[in-house]
C-alpha positions in Angstrom: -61.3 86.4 204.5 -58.6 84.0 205.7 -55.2 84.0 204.3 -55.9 80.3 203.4 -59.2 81.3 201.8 -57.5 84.2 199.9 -54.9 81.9 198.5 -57.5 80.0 197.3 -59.1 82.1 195.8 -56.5 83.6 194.0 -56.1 79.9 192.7 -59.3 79.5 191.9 -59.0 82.9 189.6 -55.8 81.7 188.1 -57.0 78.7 187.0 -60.2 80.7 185.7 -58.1 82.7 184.0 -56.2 80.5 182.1 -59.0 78.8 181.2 -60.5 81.3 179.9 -57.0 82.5 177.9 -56.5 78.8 176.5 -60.2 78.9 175.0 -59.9 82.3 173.5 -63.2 82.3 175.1 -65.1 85.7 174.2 -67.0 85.9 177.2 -68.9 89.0 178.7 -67.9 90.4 182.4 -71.2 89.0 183.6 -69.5 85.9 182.3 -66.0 86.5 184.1 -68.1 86.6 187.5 -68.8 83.4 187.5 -65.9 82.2 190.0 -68.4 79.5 191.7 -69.2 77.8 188.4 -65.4 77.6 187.9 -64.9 76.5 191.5 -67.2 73.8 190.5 -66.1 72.5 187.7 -62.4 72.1 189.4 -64.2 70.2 192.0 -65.9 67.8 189.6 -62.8 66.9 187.8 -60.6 66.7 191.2 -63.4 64.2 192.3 -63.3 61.8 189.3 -59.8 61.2 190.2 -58.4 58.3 192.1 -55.9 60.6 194.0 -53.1 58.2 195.8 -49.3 59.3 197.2 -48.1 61.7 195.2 -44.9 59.7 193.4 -48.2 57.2 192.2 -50.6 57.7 189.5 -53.6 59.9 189.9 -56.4 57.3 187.9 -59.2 59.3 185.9 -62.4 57.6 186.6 -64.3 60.2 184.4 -65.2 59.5 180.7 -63.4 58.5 178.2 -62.8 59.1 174.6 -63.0 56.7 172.0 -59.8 54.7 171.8 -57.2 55.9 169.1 -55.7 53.7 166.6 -53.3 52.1 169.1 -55.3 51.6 171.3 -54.5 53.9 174.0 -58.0 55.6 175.5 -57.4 59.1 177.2 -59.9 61.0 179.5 -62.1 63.7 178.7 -63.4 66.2 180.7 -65.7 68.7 179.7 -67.8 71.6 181.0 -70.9 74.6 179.5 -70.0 78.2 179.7 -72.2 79.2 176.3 -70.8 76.4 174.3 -69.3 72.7 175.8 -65.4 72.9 175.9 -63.8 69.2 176.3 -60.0 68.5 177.2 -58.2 65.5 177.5 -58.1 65.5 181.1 -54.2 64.9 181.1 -53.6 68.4 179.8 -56.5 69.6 181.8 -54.8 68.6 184.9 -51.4 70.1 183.5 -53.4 73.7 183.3 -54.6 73.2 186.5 -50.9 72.9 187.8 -49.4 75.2 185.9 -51.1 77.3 183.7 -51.6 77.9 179.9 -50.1 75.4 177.6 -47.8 77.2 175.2 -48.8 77.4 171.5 -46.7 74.7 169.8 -46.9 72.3 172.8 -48.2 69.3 173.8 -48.3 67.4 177.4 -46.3 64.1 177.6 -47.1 61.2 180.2 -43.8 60.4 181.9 -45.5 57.4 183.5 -46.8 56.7 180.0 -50.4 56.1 181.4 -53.0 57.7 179.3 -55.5 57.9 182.0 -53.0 59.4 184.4 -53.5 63.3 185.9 -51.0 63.4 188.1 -49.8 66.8 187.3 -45.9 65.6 188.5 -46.1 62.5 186.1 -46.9 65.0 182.9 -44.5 67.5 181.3 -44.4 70.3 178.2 -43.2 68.5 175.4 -43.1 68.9 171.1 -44.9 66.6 169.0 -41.6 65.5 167.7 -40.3 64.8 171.4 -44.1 63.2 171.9 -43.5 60.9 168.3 -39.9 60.3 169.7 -40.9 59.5 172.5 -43.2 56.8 171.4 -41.0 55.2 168.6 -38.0 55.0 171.9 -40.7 53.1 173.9 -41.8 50.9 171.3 -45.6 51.7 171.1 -45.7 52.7 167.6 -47.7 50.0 165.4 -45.0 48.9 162.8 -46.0 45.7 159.8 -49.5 44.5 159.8 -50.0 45.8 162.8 -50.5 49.3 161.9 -53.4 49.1 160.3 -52.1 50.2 156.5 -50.8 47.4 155.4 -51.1 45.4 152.3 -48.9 43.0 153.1 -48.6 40.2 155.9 -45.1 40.1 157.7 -45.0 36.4 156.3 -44.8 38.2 152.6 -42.3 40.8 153.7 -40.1 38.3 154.7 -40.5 36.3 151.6 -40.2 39.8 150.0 -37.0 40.7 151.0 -35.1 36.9 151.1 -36.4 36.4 147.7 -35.1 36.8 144.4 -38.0 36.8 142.4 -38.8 40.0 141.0 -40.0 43.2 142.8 -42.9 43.4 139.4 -44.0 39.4 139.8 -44.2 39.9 143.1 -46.1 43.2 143.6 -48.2 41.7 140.8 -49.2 38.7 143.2 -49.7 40.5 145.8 -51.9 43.6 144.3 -48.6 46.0 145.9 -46.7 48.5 143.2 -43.1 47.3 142.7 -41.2 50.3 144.3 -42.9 48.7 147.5 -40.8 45.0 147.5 -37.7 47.2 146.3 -38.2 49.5 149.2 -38.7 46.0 151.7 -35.3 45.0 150.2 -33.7 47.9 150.8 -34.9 48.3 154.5 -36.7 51.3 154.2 -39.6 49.4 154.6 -40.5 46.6 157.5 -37.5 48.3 158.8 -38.4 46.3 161.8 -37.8 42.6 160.2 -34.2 43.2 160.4 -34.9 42.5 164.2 -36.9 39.4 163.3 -34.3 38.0 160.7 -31.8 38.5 163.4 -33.6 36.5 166.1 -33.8 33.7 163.8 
């Protein structure tokens, strides 16, 4: 065996490894044999990938998972070994570069394309650095955009210039008071202090 071939080797059983440790897979020694199906399975997600220079993003051609609430439509990738075991194929490609994803983690796009799997455009993250993140950027749904609302952005304004009260007006509108008191204070439609401001 080459050097070359023992290095990739050695790769190849990393990455089974970790997948394996990730999974909490309780799988037979027959089972751990199975280097070629691993081998495999790295080459079908490698080859799924629009692979360009290495600063650029890495496009998954794959499938994809239904769209989130946003919006925003990650990849999936998934594979058999007794039971089907899908990943989003961002943190797929994260393992792939560097191994297990700590308990507690999550992997954040730097490039902040979903579909990227360009293992030097992701990074370990929090969920709190990962919501951060996303409220710094401006891609969190805020007013009657979010999906939640009872109220158009139109009756928030109104809401918080007026000075009829917060019980005729959550009457009219089907809202509980403590919601056009909350508008008014701005903990609420924090965001239509920007839009009172650009007019």
């Amino acid at each position: 065996m080459t050097q070359s071939e023992t290095s990739q080797s050695n790769a190849i059983t990393k990455i089974m490894l970790t997948l394996l440790e990730i999974n909490r897979l309780k799988m037979t020694s027959k089972s751990l044999g199975r280097q070629e199906y691993f081998e495999q399975a790295v080459d079908r997600f490698w080859s799924k990938v629009d692979r360009r220079a290495s600063h650029k993003c890495w496009m998954w051609k794959g499938t994809k998972a239904l769209p989130l609430s946003n919006g925003m439509q990650y990849g999936s990738f998934g594979f058999y070994d007794g039971k089907t075991i899908n990943y989003r194929v961002h943190r797929f490609a994260w393992m792939l570069a560097n191994g297990r994803i700590p308990d507690g983690k999550v992997i954040m796009h730097r490039c902040d394309v979903p579909l990227c799997v360009n293992p030097r455009h992701l990074r370990l993250g929090t969920q709190i650095e990962n919501m951060q993140d996303m409220v710094d950027k401006g891609r969190v749904a805020k007013g009657e955009a979010q999906g939640f609302s009872k109220l158009t952005e139109k009756q928030a304004l109104f809401a918080k210039r007026s000075t009829v009260s917060p019980n005729k007006l959550g009457k009219l509108w089907g809202v509980h008071p403590t919601c056009i008191t909350a508008i008014r204070k701005g903990k609420n439609w924090k965001h239509l202090d920007l839009v009172e401001a650009r007019q």
